[in-house]
Each structure stands twice: as C-alpha cells, then as structure tokens.
N, C-alpha and C positions, 0 to 999 in steps of 0.2 A: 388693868388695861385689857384685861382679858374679852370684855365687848366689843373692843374698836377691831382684835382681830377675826373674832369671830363675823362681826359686818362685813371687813374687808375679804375675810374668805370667801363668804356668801356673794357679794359682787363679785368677784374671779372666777366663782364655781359657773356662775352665770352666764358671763364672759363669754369662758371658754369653750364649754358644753352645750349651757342652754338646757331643754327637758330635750334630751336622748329620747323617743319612743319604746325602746325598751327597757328605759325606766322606770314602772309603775310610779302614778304622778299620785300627789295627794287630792287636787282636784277631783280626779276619777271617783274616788273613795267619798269626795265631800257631795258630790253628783246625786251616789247611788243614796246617802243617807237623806238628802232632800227631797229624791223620789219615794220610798220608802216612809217618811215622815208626811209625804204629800198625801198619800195613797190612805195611810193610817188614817190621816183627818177627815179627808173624803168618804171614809169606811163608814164614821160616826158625825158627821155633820154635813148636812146639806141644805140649810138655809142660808140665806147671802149674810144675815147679822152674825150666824154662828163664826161663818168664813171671815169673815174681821175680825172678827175674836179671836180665832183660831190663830189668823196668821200673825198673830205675834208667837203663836210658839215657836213657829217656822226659825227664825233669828236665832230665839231664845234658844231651842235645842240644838240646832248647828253649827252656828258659831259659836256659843254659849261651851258646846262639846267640842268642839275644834280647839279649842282656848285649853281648856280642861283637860283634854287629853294628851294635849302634845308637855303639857305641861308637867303631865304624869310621868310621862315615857321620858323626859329630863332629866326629872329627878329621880326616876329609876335608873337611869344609864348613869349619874351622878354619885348613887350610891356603889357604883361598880366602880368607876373611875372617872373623874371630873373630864378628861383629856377627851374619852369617848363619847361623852355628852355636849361639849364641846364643840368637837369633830360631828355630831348629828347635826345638833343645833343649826350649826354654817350652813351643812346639807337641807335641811329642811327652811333656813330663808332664803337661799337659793331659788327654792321650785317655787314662792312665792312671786321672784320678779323673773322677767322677759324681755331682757334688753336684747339681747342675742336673738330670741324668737323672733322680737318684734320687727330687730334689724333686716334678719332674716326673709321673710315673709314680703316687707317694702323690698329688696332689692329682686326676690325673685319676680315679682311682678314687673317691675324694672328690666328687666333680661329679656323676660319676652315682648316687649315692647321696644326695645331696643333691636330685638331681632324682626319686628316688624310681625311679630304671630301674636296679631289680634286676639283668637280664640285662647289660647292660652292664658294669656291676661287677666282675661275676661273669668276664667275659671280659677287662677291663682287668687283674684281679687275675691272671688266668691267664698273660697274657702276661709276671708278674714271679715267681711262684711254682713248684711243681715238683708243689705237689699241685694233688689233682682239683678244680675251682669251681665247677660244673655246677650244682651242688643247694643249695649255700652259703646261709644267710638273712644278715638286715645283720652280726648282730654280730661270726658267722664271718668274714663278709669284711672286714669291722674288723679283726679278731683277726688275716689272714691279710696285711693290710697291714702294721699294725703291725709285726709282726713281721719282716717283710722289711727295710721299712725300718732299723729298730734293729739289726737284722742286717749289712745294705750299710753301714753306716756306717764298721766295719772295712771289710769288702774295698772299698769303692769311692770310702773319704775316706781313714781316718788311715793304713791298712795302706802305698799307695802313695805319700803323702805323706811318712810314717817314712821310704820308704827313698830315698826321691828328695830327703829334707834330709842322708842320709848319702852316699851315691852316685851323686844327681843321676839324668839322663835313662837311660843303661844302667842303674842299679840297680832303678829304676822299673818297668822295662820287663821285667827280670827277673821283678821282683814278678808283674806282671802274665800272664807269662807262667805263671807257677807256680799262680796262681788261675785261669786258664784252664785249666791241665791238671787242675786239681782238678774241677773243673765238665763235663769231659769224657769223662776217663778214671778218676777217684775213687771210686768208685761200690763199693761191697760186694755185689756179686751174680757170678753166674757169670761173666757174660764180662770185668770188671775185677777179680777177687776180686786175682788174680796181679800183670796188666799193669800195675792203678794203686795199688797199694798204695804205691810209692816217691812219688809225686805226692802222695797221698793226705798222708801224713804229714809230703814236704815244707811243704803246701799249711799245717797246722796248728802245724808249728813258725813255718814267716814269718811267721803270724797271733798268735801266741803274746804278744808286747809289746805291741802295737799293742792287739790286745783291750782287754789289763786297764787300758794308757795311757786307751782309749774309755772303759771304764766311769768311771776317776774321774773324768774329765771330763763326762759326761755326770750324775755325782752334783750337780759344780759347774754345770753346765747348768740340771738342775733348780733349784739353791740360787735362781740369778741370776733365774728365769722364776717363780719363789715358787712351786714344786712343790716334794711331799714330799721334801727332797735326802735326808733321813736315813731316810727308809722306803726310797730308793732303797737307799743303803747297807748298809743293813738286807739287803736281798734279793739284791743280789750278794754277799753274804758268802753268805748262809742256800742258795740258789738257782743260784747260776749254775752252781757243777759238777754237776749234775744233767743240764744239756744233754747229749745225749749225744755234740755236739761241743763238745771240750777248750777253745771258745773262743766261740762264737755264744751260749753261755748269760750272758756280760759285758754285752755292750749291753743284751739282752733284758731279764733279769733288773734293770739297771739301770730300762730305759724302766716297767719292769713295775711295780719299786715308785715311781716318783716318777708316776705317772698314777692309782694303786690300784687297776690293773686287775690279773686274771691272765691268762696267754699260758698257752702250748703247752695239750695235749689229746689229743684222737684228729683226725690228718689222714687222707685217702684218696688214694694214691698210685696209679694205673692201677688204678682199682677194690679197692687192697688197704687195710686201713684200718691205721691204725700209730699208737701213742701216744707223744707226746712229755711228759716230765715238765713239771708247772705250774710256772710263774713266775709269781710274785708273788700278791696275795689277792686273790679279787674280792669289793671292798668296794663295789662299784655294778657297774651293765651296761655293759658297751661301748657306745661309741656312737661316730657320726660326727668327732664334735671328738676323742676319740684320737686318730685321723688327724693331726689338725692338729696337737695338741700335740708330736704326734711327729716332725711336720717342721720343727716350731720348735728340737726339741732338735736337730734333724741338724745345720741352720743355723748354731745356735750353737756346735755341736763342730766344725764348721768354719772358722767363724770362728777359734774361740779356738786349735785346734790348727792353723791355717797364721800366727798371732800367733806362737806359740811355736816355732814353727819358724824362725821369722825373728829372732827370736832368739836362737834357738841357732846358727845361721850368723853373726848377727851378734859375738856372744862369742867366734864361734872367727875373726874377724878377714874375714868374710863370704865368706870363697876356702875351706873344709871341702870340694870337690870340683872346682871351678873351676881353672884355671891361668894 
C-alpha cells in the first residue's frame, strides 16, 4: 500500500504548501536544461528541415532525462532507506501539481476585484495568462480568470496526477517536463514553427486522457455543487473541439456550460488581437462569483480525482509502481 500513501502525501504536501518560493522548484531546473539543449541545437543546425529533426531531441532529452534521473535519485535514496525515498518521492509529485497555486492565484484576482482595484486585477491576471491585461474591464478579466483556471486543472491537477497513479514520481516528472517544453518551446511562430513542433504535439497527446477524464468529472462536479451538470454536458459535446487546442476546449467548455456563462472571444496577444471560438451561451454577464464557482469546481475535481486514484492503486493491490 505503500503507493496510495505516498499519492496521498503528495496531494497534502500540495494542499497545504503549494511551491513555497523559497523552494527551489524542479521546473526551474527543467527550464534551464531546455534552454541550454535549445541553444546546443541552434549552435549546430540552422536549416528549417534540420530544426524538425532536431526537435524531437528536444522531448527525447528532457523528459526522457527528467524520467531517468529522478528515477535514479529513487533508487539511490532507496538503497539508504526505503522510508527516505519514499519521503522524496511524495515531495517531488507534490511540485508536479498546483491545486493550492492554482487556488491561489484565481482568488487573488478575486480580492481585487472585489475591492473594486481594477489595475491590480488586471496585473494579477497577467501574471497567470499569456494575453495582453492592460485595458481589460471586470468581466474580461472574469472571462480571463476563468478560463485559466478551467484550463490548469489538466495540466496542473489531473494531467500529473494520471501519470504519477501509473508511474509514480519519474513518470510525473516526465509529465511535467513535457508541459514545460510545451509552454517554452511550443509556440507556432517563426522561431519555434520547426524546433517545438515535436514538444508541441508531445505536450497534446499526454494531455489527451486526462482532458476528457477532466471534463466528465468536472460534469459530476457541477451535478454534486447543484450546477447546470447537463448543460455542462451539453457544451462539451456541442463546444469543446472548437478550441483550437485538441484538449483545453474539455475543462472550458465543461466550466462554460454548468456556470451559463460563455468563454473564449477576441484576446490581445503583444498588441495582436486573436479570436478564440465561444464556449458555452452567455445566458447572464459574468461576474465576480464565476471566479469562485470555478475554484469550487477545481477543488472538487481534486478532490474526487486523487479519491480515485487511490483507488485504482488500491485494486491493483496498492504496489502498481512501488516495489
């Protein structure tokens, strides 16, 4: 049984804490080796074919090493003492999820808008988003909360949890790795069109189950919370492959019909403005308490999806990765 507590420690450690800033994060570390693997390729290839070719190293070595290494540093602490490896293990799928951040982050935006300081907002929001905030009024930045949130809930709840109930702390960490190179090097413009397209597409397949696991959970979320569950359902059938990522349109699209709001629009990326297809109907305006309903659904797909996880370790005789 010794997997299901180490799961359960790692959601607690998460919980409670969250990434402390004076924690050296392993992200930081997964950051600097994608830079440094970017910079190497760039050294030696600089035709657009070679840069396809290449960016399959990209994956290969980072994740590939991310996997490899944590899985070393395991079975090193393992040979000292099982207890302390363990004890790492928890610690290390901990920094993998972000319930606490994520929590975090939607309610501080919340607060200032609740206190009526616009600019604040506007700047909390920016620090979790990728478009422009500057000129935002409330309900955009509603729109632009929600949205992240519903979003993070794959990559920084169930995405790393899925593989860390299959694989434990290396598989985690792979995960992890893989969505960092997504958020790095992923990018459809000139300088990544080539180098991160192997990233890119990893980044979408490892998100691929996990999504659609999100969204019915997030249906049964709403059921439980007496939100619309079947107008949710509703809207990730009708809605969510319209995203025009293969997988971010699940949560959204879910959050979108069980609140009656609709998501996406026209966002402003570096002054460019860019439209993203609508989720769900807007049967009222946005407002403030979206926020909150929507960290109530995080909560709860949290909750129920680290339940079931502990379950499924526990049916396969609670050792599925452990030895």
């Amino acid at each position: 049984m010794t997997a299901i507590w180490i799961l359960a420690a790692a959601f607690i450690i998460d919980w409670i804490i969250g990434d402390p800033r004076w924690i050296p994060h392993p992200v930081i570390g997964m950051g600097k080796a994608i830079k440094k693997v970017e910079n190497a390729i760039r050294a030696r290839v600089t035709r657009p074919l070679g840069l396809k070719r290449a960016g399959i190293l990209l994956p290969v070595i980072v994740a590939g090493g991310s996997l490899l290494l944590t899985w070393l540093v395991l079975w090193g602490l393992h040979q000292v003492h099982p207890w302390l490896a363990w004890a790492v293990e928890a610690l290390l799928i901990a920094t993998t999820i972000a319930v606490k951040g994520l929590k975090d982050a939607g309610k501080e935006v919340l607060g200032h808008l609740r206190r009526g300081d616009l600019p604040e907002a506007r700047k909390s929001l920016g620090m979790i988003v990728g478009r422009d905030t500057a000129h935002l009024d409330e309900p955009e930045i509603v729109r632009g909360t929600v949205e992240t949130v519903a979003e993070n809930i794959v990559d920084a709840v169930v995405s790393p949890l899925f593989y860390a109930i299959i694989g434990g702390a290396p598989l985690a960490m792979a995960y992890r790795a893989v969505n960092t190179l997504d958020s790095m090097v992923g990018y459809k413009n000139d300088k990544y069109l080539q180098l991160g397209w192997a990233s890119a597409r990893l980044d979408d397949i490892a998100n691929f189950i996990p999504a659609r696991i999100t969204a019915g959970i997030l249906v049964l979320s709403a059921w439980l919370l007496r939100l619309d569950a079947a107008r949710a359902w509703r809207t990730v059938r009708r809605d969510a492959r319209r995203h025009p990522s293969p997988n971010s349109g699940f949560p959204e699209s879910a959050v979108a019909g069980a609140l009656g709001i609709r998501l996406g629009g026209e966002n402003v990326y570096h002054g460019v403005a860019s439209f993203r297809a609508y989720m769900g109907e807007a049967l009222r305006p946005m407002e403030a308490r979206d926020i909150t309903m929507t960290i109530r659904l995080l909560i709860l797909v949290s909750v129920i999806f680290i339940l079931l996880g502990i379950a499924v370790l526990w049916a396969a005789g609670g050792s599925l990765w452990t030895s």
